[in-house]
Backbone bond lengths (Angstrom), bond angles and torsions (degrees), N, CA, C in turn:
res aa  C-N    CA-C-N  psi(-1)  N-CA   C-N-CA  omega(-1)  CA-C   N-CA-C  phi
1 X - - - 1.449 - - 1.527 109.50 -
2 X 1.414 104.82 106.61 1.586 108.11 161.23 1.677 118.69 -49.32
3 X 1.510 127.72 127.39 1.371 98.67 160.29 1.448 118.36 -119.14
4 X 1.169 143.21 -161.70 1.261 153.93 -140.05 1.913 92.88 -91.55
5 X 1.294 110.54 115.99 1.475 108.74 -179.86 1.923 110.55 -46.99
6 X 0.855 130.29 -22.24 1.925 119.26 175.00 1.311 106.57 -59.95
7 X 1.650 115.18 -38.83 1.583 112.49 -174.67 1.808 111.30 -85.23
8 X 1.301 120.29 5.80 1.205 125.01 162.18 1.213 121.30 -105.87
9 X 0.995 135.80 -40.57 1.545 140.97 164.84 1.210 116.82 -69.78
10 X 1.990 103.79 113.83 1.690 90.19 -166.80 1.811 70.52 -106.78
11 X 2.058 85.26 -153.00 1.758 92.15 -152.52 1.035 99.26 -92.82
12 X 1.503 116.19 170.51 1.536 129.61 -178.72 1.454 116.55 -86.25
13 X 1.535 101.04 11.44 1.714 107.77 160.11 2.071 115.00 -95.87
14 X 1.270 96.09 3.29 1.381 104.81 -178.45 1.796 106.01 -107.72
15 X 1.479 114.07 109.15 1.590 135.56 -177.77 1.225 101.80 -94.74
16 X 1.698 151.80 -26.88 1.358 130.20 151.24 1.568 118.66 -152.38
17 X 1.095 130.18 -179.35 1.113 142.25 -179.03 1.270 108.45 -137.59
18 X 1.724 123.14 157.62 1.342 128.31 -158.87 1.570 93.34 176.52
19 X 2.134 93.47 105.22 1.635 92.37 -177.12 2.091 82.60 -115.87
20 X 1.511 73.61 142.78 1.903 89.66 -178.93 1.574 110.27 -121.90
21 X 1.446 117.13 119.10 1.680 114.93 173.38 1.526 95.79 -130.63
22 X 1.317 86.42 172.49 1.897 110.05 159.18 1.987 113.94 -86.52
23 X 1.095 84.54 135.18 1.540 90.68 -176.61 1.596 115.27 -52.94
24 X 1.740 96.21 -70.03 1.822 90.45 176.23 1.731 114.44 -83.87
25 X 1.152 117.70 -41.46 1.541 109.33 -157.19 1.403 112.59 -37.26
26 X 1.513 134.68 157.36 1.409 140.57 -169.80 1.724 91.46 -81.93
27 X 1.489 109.72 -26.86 1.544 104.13 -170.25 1.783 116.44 -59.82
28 X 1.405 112.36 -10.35 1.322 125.20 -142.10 2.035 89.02 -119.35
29 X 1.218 103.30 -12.58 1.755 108.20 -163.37 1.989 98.76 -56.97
30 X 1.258 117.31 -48.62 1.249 122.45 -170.03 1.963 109.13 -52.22
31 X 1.322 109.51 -55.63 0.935 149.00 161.58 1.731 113.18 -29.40
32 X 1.179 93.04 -54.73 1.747 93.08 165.95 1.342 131.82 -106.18
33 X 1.868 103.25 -8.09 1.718 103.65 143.61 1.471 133.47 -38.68
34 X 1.626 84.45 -58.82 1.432 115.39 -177.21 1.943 94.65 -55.93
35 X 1.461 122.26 -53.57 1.499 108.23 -156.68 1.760 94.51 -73.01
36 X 1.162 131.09 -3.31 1.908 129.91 -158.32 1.793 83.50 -121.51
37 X 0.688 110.90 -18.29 2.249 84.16 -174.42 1.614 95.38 -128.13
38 X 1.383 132.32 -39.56 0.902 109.94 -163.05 1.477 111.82 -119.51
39 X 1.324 132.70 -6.40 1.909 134.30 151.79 1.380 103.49 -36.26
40 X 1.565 123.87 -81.78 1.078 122.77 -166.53 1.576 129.24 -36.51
41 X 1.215 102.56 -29.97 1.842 99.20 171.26 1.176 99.63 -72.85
42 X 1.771 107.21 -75.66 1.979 88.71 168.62 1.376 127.83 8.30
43 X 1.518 98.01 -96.66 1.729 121.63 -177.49 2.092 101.34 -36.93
44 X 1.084 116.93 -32.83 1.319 120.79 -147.18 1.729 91.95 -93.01
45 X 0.910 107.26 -66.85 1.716 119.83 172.87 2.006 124.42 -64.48
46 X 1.475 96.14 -0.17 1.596 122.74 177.32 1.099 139.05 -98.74
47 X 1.759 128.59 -4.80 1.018 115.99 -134.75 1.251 138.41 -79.59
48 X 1.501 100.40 18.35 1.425 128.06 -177.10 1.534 112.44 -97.67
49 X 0.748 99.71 -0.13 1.748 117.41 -166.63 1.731 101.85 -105.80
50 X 1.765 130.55 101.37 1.085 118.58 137.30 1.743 134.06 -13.64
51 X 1.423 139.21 76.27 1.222 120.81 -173.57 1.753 98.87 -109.38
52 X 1.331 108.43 141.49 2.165 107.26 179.49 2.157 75.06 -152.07
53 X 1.322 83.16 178.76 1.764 111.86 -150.03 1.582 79.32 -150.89
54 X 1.555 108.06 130.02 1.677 134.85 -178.46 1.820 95.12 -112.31
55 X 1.306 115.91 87.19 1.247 109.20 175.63 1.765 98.43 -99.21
56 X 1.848 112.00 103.78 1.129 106.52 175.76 1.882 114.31 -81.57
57 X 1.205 123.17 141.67 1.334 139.33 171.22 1.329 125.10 -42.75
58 X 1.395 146.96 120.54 1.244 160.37 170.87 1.671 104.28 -17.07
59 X 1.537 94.84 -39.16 1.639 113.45 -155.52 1.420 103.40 -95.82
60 X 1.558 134.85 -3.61 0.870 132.31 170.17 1.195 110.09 -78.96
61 X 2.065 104.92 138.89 1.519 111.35 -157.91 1.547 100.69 -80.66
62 X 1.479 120.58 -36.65 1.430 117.23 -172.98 1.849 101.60 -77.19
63 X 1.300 109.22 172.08 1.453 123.69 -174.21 1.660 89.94 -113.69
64 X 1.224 98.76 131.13 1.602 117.21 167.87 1.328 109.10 -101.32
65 X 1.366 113.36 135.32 1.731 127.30 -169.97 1.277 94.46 -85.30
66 X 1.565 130.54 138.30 1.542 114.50 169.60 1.687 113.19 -75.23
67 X 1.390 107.15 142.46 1.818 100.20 179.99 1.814 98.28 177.94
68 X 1.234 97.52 144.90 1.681 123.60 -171.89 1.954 97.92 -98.08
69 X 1.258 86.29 117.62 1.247 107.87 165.05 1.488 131.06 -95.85
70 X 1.321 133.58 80.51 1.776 131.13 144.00 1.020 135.10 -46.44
71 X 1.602 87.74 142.24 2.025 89.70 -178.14 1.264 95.72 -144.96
72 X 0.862 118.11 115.45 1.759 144.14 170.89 1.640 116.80 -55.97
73 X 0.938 119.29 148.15 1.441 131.95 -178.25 1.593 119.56 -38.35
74 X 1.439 96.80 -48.21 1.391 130.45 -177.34 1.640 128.53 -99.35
75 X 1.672 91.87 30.84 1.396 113.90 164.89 1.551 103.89 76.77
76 X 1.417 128.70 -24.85 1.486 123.40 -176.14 1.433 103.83 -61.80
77 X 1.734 115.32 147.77 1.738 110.72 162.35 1.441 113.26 -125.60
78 X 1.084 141.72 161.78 1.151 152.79 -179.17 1.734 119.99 -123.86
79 X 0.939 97.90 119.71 1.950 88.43 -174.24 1.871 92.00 -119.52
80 X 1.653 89.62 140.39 1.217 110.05 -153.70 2.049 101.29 -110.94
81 X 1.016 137.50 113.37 1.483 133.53 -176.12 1.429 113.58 -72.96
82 X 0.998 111.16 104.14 1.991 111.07 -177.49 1.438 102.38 -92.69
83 X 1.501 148.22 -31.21 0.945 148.26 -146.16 1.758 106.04 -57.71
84 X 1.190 110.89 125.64 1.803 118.93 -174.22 1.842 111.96 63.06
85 X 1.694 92.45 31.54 1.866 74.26 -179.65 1.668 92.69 -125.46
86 X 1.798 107.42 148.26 1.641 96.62 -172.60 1.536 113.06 -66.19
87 X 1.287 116.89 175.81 1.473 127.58 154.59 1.716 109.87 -18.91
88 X 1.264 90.79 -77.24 1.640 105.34 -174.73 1.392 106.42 -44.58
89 X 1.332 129.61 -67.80 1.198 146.96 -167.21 1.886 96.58 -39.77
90 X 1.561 104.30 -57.36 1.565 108.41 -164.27 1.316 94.56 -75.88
91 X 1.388 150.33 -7.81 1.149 144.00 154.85 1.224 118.98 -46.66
92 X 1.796 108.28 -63.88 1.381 120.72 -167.15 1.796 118.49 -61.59
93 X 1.355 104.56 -27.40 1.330 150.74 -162.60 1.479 92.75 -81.24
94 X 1.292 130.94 -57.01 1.455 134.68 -178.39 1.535 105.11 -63.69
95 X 1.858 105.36 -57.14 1.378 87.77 173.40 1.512 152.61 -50.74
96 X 1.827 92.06 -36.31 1.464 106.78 -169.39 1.388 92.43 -57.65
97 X 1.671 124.45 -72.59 1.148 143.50 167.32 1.967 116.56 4.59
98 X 0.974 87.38 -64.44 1.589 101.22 -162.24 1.869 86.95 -86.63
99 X 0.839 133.58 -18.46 1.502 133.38 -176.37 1.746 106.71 -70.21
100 X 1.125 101.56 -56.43 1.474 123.99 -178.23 1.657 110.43 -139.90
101 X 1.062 114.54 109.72 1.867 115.17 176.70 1.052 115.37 -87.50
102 X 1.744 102.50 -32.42 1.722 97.66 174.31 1.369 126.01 -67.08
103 X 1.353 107.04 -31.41 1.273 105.94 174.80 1.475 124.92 -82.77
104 X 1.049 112.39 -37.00 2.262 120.32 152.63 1.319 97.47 -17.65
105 X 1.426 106.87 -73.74 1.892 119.15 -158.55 1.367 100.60 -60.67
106 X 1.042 119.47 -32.39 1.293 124.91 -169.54 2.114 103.21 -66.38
107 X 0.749 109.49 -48.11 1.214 118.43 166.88 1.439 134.61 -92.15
108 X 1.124 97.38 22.94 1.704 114.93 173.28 1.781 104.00 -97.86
C-alpha cells in the first residue's frame, strides 16, 4: 500500500533512522511488515535521511525489543517502542515522533 506522500516524508530535522527486530519471534512479525511494505516509501521519499534495519539473529542470547530509532540533526535521538503495534500504527507513530519529539516523550 502506497500512502499519501505527508506520511512518508519526515522532517529535514531528522539525519537517520534505525528500525531493530528479532528475526523469528512472532513478537517481532509487525515490525518486519512494517520493514517489507512500508520502509521502502520511507527510503524512497527520504533521501537525505540515513535509513539501515537491525535484523538481530535467532542465536542471539539477549532478546531485542522491537523499536525505531531517530537522530536529529542536532545530535539528539529518540528511540521509539514498536513492540505489538501494526505497520500503520508504527508509521503514524514515526511521524508524530519525528514531527515533534518533545511532545512524543511527553506522552510516553
Amino acid at each position: 500500500a502506497v500512502h499519501e506522500l505527508p506520511n512518508a516524508v519526515l522532517p529535514t530535522t531528522v539525519q537517520s533512522l534505525s528500525l531493530s527486530y528479532g528475526k523469528q519471534s512472532k513478537v517481532h512479525i509487525s515490525s518486519r511488515l512494517f520493514a517489507k511494505k512500508e520502509l521502502p516509501t520511507i527510503i524512497y521519499h527520504n533521501p537525505d535521511v540515513s535509513i539501515q534495519t537491525i535484523v538481530a539473529s535467532a542465536r542471539t542470547k539477549e532478546s531485542v525489543d522491537p523499536s525505531l530509532t531517530l537522530t536529529f540533526r542536532d545530535g539528539k535521538t529518540l528511540v521509539i517502542p514498536v513492540k505489538d503495534k501494526l505497520p500503520s500504527k508504527i508509521l503514524t507513530t514515526l511521524q508524530q515522533a519525528a514531527e515533534n519529539p518533545t511532545l512524543y516523550k511527553a506522552e510516553q
